[in-house]
N, CA, C and O atoms as a GROMACS GRO file, in nm:
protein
  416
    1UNK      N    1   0.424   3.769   1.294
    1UNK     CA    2   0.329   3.660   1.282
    1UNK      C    3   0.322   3.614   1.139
    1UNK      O    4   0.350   3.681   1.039
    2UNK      N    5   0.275   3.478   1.143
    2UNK     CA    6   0.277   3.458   1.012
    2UNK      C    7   0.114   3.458   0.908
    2UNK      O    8   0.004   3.450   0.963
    3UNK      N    9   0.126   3.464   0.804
    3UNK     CA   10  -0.008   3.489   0.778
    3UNK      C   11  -0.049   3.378   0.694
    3UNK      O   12  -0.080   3.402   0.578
    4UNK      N   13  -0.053   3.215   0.756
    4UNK     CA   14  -0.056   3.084   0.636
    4UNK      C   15  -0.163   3.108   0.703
    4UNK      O   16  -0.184   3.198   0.784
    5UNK      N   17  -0.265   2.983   0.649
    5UNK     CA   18  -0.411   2.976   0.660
    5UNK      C   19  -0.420   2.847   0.662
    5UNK      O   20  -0.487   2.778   0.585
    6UNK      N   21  -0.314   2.789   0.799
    6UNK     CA   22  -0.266   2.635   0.776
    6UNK      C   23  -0.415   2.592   0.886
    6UNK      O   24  -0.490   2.676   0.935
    7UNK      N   25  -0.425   2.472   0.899
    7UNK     CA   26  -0.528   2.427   0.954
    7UNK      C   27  -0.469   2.270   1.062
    7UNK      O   28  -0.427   2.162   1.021
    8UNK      N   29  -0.484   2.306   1.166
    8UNK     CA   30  -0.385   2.175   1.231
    8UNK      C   31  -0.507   2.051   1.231
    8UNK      O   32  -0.602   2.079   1.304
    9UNK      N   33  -0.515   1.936   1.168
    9UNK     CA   34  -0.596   1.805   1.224
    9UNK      C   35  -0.555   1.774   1.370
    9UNK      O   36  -0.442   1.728   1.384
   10UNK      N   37  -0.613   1.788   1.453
   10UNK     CA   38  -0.621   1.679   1.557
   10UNK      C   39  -0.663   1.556   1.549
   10UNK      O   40  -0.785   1.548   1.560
   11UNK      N   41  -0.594   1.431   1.530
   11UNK     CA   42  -0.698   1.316   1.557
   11UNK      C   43  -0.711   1.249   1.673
   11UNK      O   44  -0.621   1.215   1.750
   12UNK      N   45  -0.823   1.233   1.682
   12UNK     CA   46  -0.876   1.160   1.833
   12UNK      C   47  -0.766   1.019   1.860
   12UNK      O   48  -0.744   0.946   1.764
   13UNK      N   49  -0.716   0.996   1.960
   13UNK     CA   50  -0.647   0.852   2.022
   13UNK      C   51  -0.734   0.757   1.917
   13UNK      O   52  -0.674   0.681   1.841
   14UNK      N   53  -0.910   0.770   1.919
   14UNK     CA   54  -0.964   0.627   1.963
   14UNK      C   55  -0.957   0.587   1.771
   14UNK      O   56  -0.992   0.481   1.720
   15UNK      N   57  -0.898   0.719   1.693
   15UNK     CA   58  -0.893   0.658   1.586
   15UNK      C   59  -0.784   0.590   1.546
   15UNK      O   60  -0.806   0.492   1.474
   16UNK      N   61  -0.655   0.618   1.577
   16UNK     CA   62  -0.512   0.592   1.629
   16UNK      C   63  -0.539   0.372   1.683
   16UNK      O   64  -0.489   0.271   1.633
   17UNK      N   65  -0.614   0.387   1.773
   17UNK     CA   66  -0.622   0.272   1.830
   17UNK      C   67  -0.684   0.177   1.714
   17UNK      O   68  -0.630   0.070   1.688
   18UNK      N   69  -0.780   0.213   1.657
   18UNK     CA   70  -0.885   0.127   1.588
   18UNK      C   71  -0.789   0.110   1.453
   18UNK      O   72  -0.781   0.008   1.384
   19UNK      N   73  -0.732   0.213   1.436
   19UNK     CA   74  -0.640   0.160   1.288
   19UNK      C   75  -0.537   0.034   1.348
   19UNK      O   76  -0.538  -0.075   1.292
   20UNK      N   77  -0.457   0.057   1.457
   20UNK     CA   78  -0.374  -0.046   1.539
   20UNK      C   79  -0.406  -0.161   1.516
   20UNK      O   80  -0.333  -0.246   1.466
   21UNK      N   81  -0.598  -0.183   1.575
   21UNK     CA   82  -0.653  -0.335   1.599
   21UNK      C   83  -0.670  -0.378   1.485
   21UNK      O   84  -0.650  -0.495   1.455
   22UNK      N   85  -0.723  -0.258   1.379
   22UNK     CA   86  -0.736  -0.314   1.258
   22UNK      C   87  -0.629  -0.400   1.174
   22UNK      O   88  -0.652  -0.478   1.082
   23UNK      N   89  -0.513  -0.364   1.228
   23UNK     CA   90  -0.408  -0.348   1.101
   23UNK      C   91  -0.391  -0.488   1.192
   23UNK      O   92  -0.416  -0.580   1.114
   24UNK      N   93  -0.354  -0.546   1.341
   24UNK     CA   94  -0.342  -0.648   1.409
   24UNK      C   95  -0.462  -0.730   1.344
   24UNK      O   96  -0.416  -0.789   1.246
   25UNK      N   97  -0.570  -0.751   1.355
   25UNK     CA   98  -0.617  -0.811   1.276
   25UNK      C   99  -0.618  -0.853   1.124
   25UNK      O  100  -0.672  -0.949   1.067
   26UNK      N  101  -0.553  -0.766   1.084
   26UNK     CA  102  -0.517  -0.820   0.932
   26UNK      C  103  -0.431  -0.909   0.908
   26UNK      O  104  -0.420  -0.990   0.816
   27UNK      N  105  -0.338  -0.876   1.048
   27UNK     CA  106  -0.199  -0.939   0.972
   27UNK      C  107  -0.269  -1.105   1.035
   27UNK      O  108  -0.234  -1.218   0.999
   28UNK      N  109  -0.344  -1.080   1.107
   28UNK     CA  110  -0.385  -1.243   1.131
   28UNK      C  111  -0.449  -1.274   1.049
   28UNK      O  112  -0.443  -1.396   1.034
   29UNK      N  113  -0.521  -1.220   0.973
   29UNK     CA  114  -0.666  -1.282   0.859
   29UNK      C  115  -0.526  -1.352   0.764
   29UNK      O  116  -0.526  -1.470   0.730
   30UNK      N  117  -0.381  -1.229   0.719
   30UNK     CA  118  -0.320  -1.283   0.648
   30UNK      C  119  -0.219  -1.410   0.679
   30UNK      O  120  -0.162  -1.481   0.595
   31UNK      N  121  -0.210  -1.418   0.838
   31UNK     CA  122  -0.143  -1.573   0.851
   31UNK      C  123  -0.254  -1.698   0.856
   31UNK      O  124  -0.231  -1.819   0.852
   32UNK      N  125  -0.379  -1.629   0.866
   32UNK     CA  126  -0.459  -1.742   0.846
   32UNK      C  127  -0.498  -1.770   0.711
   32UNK      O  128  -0.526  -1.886   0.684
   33UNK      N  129  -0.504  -1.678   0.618
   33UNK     CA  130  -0.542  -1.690   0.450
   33UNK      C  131  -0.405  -1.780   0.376
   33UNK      O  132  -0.421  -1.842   0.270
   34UNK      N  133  -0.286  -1.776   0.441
   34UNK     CA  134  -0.150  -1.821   0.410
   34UNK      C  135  -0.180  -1.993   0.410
   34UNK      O  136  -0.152  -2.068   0.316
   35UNK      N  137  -0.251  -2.037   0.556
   35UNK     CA  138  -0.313  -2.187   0.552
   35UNK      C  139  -0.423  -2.212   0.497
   35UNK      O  140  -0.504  -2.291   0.546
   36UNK      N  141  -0.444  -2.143   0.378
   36UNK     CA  142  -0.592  -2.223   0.310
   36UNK      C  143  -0.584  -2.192   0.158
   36UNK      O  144  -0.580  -2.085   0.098
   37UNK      N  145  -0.584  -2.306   0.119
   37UNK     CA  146  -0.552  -2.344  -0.061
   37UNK      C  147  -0.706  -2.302  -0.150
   37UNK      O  148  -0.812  -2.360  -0.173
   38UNK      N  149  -0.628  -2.124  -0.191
   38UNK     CA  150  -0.706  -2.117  -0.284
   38UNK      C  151  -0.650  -2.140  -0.437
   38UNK      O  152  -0.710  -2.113  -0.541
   39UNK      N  153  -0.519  -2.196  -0.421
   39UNK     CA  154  -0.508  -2.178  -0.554
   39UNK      C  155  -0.417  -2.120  -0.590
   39UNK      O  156  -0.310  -2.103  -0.532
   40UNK      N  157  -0.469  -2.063  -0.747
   40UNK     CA  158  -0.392  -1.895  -0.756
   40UNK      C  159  -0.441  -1.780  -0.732
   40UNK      O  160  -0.398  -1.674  -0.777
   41UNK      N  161  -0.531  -1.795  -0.661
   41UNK     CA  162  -0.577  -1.656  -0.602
   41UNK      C  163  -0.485  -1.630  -0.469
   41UNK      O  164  -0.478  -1.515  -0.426
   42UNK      N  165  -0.420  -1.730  -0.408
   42UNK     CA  166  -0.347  -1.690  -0.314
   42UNK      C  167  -0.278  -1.587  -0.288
   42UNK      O  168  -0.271  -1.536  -0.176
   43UNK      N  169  -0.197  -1.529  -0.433
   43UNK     CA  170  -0.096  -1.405  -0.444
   43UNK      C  171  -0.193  -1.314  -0.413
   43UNK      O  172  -0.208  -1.240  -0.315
   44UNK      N  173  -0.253  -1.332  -0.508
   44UNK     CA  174  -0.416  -1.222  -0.473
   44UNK      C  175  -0.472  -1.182  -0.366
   44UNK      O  176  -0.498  -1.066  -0.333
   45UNK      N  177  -0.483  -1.238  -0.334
   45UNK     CA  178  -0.541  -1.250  -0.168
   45UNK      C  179  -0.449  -1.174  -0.081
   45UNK      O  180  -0.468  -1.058  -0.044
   46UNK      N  181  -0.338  -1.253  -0.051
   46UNK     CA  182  -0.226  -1.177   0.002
   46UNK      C  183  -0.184  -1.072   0.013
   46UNK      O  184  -0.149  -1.015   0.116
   47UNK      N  185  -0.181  -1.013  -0.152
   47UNK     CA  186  -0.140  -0.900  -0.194
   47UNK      C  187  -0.254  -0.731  -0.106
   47UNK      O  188  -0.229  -0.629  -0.042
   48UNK      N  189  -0.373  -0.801  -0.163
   48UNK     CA  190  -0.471  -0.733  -0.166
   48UNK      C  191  -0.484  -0.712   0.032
   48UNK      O  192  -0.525  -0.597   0.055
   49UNK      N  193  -0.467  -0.771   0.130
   49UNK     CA  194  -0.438  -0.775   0.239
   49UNK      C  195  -0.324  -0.644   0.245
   49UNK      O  196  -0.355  -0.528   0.275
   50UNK      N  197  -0.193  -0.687   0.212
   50UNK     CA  198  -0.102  -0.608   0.191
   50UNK      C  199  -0.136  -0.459   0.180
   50UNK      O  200  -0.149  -0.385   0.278
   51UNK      N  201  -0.149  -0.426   0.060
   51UNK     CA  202  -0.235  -0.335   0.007
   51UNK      C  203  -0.313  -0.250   0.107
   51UNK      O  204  -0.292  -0.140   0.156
   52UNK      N  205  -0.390  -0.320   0.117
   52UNK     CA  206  -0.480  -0.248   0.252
   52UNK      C  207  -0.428  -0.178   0.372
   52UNK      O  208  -0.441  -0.058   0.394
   53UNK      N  209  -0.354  -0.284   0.463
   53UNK     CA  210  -0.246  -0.263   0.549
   53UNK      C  211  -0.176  -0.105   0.494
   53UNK      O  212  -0.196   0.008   0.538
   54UNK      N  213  -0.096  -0.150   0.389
   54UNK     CA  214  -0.033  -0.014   0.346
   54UNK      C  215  -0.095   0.101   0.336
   54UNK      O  216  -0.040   0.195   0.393
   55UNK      N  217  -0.212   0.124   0.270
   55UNK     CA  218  -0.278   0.235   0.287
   55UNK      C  219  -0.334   0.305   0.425
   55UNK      O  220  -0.365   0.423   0.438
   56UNK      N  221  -0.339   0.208   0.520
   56UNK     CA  222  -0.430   0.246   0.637
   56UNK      C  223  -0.333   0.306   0.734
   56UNK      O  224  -0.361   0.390   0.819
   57UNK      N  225  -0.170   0.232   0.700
   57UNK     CA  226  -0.051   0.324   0.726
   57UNK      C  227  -0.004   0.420   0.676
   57UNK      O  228   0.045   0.488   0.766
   58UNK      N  229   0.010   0.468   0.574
   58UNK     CA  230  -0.013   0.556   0.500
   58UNK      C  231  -0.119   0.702   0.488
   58UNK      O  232  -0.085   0.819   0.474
   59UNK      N  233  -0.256   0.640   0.500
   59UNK     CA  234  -0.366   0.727   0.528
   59UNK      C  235  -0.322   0.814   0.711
   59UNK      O  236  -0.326   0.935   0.733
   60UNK      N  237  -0.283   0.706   0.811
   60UNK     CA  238  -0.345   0.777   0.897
   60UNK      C  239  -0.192   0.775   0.994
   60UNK      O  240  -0.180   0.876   1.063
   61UNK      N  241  -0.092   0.689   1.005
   61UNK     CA  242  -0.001   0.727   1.052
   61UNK      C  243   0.090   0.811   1.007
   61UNK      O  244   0.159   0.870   1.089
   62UNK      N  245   0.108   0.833   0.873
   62UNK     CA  246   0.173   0.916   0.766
   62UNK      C  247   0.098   1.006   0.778
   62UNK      O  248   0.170   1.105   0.762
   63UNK      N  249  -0.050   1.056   0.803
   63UNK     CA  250  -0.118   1.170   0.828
   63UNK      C  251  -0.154   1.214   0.679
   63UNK      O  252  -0.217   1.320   0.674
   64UNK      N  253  -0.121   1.144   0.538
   64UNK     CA  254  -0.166   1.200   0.470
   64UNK      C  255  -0.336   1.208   0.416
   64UNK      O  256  -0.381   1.250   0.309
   65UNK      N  257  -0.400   1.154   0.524
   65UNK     CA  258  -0.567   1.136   0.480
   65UNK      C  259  -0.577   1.285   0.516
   65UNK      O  260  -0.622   1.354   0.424
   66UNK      N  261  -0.534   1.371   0.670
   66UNK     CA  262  -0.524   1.514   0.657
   66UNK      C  263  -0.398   1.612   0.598
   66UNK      O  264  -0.379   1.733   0.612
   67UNK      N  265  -0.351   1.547   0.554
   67UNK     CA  266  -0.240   1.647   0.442
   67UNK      C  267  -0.260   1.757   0.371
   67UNK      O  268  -0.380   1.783   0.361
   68UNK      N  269  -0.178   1.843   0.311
   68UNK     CA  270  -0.225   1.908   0.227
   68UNK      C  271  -0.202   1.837   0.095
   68UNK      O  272  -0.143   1.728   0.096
   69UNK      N  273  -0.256   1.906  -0.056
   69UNK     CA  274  -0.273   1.862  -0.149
   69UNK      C  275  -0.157   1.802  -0.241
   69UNK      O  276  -0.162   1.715  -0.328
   70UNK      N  277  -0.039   1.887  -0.188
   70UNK     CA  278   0.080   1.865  -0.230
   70UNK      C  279   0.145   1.746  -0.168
   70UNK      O  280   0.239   1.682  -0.215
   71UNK      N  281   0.076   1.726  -0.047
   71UNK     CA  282   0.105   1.594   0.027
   71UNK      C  283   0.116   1.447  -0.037
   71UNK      O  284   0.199   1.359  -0.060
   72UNK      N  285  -0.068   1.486  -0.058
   72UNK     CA  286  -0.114   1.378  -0.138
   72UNK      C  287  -0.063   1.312  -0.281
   72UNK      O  288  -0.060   1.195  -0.318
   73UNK      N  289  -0.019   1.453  -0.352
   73UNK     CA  290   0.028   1.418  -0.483
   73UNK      C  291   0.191   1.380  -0.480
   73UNK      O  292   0.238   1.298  -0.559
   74UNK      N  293   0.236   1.418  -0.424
   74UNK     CA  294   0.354   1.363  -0.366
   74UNK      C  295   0.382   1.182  -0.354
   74UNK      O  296   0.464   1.111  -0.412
   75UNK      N  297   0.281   1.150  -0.258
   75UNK     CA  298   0.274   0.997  -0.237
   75UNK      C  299   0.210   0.946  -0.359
   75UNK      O  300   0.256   0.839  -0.397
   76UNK      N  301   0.103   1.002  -0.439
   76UNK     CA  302   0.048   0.943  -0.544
   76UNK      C  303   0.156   0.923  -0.679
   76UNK      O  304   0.159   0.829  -0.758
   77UNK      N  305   0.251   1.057  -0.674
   77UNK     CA  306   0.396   1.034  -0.818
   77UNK      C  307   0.461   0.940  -0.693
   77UNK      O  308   0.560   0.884  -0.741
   78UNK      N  309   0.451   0.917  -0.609
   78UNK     CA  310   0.564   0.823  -0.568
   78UNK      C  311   0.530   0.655  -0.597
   78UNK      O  312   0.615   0.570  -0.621
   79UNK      N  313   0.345   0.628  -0.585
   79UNK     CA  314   0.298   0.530  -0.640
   79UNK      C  315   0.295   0.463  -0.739
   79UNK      O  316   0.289   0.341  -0.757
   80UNK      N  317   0.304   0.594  -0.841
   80UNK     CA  318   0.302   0.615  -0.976
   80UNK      C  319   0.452   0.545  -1.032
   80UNK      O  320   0.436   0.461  -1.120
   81UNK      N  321   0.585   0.569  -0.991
   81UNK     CA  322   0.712   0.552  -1.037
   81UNK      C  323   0.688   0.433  -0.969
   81UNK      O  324   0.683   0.339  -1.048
   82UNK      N  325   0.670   0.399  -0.848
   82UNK     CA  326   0.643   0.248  -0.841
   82UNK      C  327   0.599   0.106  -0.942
   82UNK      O  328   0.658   0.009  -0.990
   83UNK      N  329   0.455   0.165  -0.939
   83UNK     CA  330   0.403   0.109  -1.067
   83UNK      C  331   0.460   0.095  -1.219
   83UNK      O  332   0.418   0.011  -1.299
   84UNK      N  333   0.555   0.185  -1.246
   84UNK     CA  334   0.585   0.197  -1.349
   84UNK      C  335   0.713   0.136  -1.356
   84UNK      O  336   0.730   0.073  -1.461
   85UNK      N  337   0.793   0.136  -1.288
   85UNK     CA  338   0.928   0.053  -1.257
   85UNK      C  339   0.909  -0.075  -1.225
   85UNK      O  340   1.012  -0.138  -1.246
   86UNK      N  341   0.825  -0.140  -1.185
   86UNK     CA  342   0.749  -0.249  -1.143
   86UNK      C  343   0.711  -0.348  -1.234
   86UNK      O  344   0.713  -0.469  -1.214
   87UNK      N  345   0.672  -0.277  -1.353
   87UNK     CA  346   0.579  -0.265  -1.487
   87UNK      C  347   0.688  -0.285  -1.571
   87UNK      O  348   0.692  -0.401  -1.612
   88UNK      N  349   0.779  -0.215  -1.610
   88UNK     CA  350   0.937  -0.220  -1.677
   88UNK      C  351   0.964  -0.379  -1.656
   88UNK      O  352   0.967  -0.463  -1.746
   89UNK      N  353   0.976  -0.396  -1.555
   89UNK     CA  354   1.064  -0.517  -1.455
   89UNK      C  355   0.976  -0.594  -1.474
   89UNK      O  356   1.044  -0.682  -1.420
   90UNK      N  357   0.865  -0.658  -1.505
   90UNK     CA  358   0.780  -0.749  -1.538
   90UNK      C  359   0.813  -0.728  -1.694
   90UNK      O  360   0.857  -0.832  -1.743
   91UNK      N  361   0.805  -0.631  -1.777
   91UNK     CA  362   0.788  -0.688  -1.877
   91UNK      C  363   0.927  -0.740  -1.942
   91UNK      O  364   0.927  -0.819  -2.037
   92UNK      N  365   1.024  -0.700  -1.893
   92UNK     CA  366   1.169  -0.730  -1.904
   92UNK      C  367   1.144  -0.918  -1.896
   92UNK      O  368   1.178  -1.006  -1.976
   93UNK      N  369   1.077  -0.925  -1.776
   93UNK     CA  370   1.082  -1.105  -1.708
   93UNK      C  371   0.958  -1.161  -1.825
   93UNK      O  372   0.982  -1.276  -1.861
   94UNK      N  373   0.850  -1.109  -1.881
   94UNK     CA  374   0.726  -1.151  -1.938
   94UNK      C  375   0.771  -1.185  -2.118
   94UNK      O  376   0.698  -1.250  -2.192
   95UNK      N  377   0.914  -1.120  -2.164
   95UNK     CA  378   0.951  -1.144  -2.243
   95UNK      C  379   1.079  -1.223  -2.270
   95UNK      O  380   1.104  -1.268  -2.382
   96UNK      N  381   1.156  -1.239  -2.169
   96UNK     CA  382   1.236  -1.336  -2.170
   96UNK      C  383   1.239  -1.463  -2.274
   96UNK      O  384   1.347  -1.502  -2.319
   97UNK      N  385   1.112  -1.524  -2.308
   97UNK     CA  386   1.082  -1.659  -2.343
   97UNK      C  387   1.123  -1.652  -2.487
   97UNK      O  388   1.192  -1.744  -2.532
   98UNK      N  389   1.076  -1.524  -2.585
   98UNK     CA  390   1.073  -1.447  -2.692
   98UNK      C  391   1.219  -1.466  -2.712
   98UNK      O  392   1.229  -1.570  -2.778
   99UNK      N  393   1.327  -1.423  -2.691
   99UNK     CA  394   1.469  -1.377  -2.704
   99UNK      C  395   1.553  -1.531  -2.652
   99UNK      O  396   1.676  -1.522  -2.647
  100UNK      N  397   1.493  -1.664  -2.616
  100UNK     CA  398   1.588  -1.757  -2.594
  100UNK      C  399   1.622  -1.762  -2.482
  100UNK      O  400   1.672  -1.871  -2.453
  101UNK      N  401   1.616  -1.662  -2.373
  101UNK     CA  402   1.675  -1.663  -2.233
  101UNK      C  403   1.568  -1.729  -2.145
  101UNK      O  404   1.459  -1.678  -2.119
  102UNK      N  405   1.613  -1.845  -2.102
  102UNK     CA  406   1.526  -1.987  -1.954
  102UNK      C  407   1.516  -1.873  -1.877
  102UNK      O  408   1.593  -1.789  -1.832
  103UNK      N  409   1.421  -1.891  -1.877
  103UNK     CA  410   1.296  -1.790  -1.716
  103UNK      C  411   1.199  -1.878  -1.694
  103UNK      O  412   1.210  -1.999  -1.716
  104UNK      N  413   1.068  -1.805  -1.635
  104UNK     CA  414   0.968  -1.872  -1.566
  104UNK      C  415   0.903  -1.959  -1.715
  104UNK      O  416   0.807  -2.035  -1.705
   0.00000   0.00000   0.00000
């Protein structure tokens, strides 16, 4: 036998379902936010939709809302090199103008 002191989550269906409708409803808030001129908050908006979506897949189909700790930190350095490669790559494009090279 083994002697971990693992702990299994069960989650209920009806939470399974409600993340589903949720996430179906988002993606409509976001084809409906797509037809209405805010501007430049649009990316914003969008994004931040996005965002959400991702985590709620993440949190509960990925199972890491019950993960263990190593789980969590795992996806968080994976966020992390995201952000940071992301960050590189913007500032590569944010300086362009500086050095003579036509960009945005």
């Amino acid at each position: 036998m083994s002697d971990h002191n693992e702990q299994h989550h069960i989650v209920p269906k009806s939470v399974y379902f409600a993340v589903f409708i949720t996430l179906i409803a988002m993606t409509w808030v976001t084809a409906w936010v797509s037809t209405v001129d805010l501007g430049r908050l649009n990316i914003f908006v969008a994004l931040s939709i996005a965002i959400f979506k991702a985590s709620l897949v993440i949190l509960f189909f990925m199972h890491v809302k019950y993960g263990t700790k190593l789980t969590k930190f795992t996806v968080l350095a994976g966020l992390y090199w995201l952000v940071l490669l992301l960050f590189i790559a913007m500032c590569d494009l944010w300086t362009r103008g500086w050095m003579g090279v036509p960009g945005r």
